[in-house]
C-alpha positions in Angstrom: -30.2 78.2 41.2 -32.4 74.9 40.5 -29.6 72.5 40.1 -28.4 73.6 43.8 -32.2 73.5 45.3 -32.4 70.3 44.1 -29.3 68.9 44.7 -28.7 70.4 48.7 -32.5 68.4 48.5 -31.4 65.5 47.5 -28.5 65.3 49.6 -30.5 65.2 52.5 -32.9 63.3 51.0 -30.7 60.3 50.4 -29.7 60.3 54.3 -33.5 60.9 55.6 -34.4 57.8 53.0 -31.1 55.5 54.8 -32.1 56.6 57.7 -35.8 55.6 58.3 -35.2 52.8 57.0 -32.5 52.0 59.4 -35.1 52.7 62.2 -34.9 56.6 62.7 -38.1 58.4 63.4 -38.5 62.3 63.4 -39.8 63.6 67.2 -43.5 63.0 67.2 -43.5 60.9 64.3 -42.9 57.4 66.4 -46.8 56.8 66.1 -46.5 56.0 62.7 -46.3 52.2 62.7 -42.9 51.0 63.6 -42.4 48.9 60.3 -43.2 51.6 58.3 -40.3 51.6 55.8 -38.8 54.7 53.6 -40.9 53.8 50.7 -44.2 53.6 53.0 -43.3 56.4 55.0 -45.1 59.3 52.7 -48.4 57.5 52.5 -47.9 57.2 56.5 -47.3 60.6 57.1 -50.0 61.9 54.6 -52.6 59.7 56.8 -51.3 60.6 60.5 -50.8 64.7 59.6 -47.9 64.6 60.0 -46.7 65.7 56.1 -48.5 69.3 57.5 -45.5 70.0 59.5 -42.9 69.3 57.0 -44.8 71.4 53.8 -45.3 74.0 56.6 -41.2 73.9 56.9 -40.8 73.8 53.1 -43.2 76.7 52.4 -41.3 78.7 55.1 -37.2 78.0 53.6 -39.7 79.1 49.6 -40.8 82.2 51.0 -37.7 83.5 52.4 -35.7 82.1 49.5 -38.1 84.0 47.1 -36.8 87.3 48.5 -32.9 86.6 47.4 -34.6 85.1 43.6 -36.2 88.3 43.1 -33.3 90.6 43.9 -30.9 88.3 41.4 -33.8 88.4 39.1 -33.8 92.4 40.2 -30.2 92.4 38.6 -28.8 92.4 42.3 -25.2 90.9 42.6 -26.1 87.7 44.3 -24.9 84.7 43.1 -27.4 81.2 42.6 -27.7 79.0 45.7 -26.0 82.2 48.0 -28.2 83.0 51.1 -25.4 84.5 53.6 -24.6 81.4 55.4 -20.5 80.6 54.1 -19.8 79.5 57.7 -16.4 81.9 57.9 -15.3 80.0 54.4 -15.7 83.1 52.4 -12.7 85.1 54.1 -10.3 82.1 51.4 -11.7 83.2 47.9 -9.7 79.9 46.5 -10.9 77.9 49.6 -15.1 78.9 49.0 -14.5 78.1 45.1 -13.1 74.8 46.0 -16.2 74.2 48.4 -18.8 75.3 46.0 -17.4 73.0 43.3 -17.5 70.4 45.8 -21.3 71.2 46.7 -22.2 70.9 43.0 -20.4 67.5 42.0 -22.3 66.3 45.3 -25.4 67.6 44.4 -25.2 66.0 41.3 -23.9 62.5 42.5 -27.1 62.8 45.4 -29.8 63.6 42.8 -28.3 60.6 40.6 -28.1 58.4 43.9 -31.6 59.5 45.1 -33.1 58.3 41.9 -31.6 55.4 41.6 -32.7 54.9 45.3 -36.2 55.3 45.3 -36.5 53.6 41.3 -34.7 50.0 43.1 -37.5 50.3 46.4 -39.8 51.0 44.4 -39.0 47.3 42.5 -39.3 45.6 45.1 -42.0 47.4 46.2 -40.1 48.8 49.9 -39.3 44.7 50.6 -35.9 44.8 50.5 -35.0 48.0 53.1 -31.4 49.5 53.3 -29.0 48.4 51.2 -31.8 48.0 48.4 -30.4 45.3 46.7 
């Protein structure tokens, strides 16, 4: 159940770092200052209010994910990282296993790429931006 929190996380947090550094700026958030860069942005945020919103969002997916941990944790049939949502993929068994293994490797490759992200930023200290080298 972990590794797939983490790593659907990390997925999109490797896009949302690419892509504030490449200029993109959640609605309301365009008063940070403009040259506020991925590495920058969570001090930013902390200082405007704006981190409320998002731990408001994260707190909400916890709480309604804590439900479907305590019914596996219940002995309940339900299998780690399954919430419901197979988009139609579930009516091919071999088609959904292929998916799923697909999910994990890229979970794994994102948390791996997300590390290595935020460790060559960090460096440079947020100077060099998107591509990070």
């Amino acid at each position: 159940e972990a590794e797939l929190k983490h790593g659907r996380v990390c997925m999109l947090a490797v896009v949302g770092y690419i892509v504030v550094d490449k200029g993109l700026r959640a609605p309301g958030a365009e008063k940070l200052v403009a040259a506020t860069s991925s590495f920058t942005a969570h001090d930013a945020a902390v200082q405007s209010g704006h981190m409320w919103a998002l731990l408001l969002a994260c707190g909400l997916f916890e709480i309604v994910g804590a439900g479907a941990i305590a019914s596996t944790l219940n002995g309940g049939d339900r299998k780690p990282g399954e919430f419901a949502l197979t988009g139609g993929f579930d009516r091919d068994a071999a088609k959904l296993e292929r998916f799923k293994l697909a999910e994990i490797k890229h979970s794994r490759l994102a948390m791996m790429a997300f590390s290595g992200l935020v460790t060559q930023d960090a460096l440079s200290h947020g100077a060099t931006g998107f591509p990070y080298f």
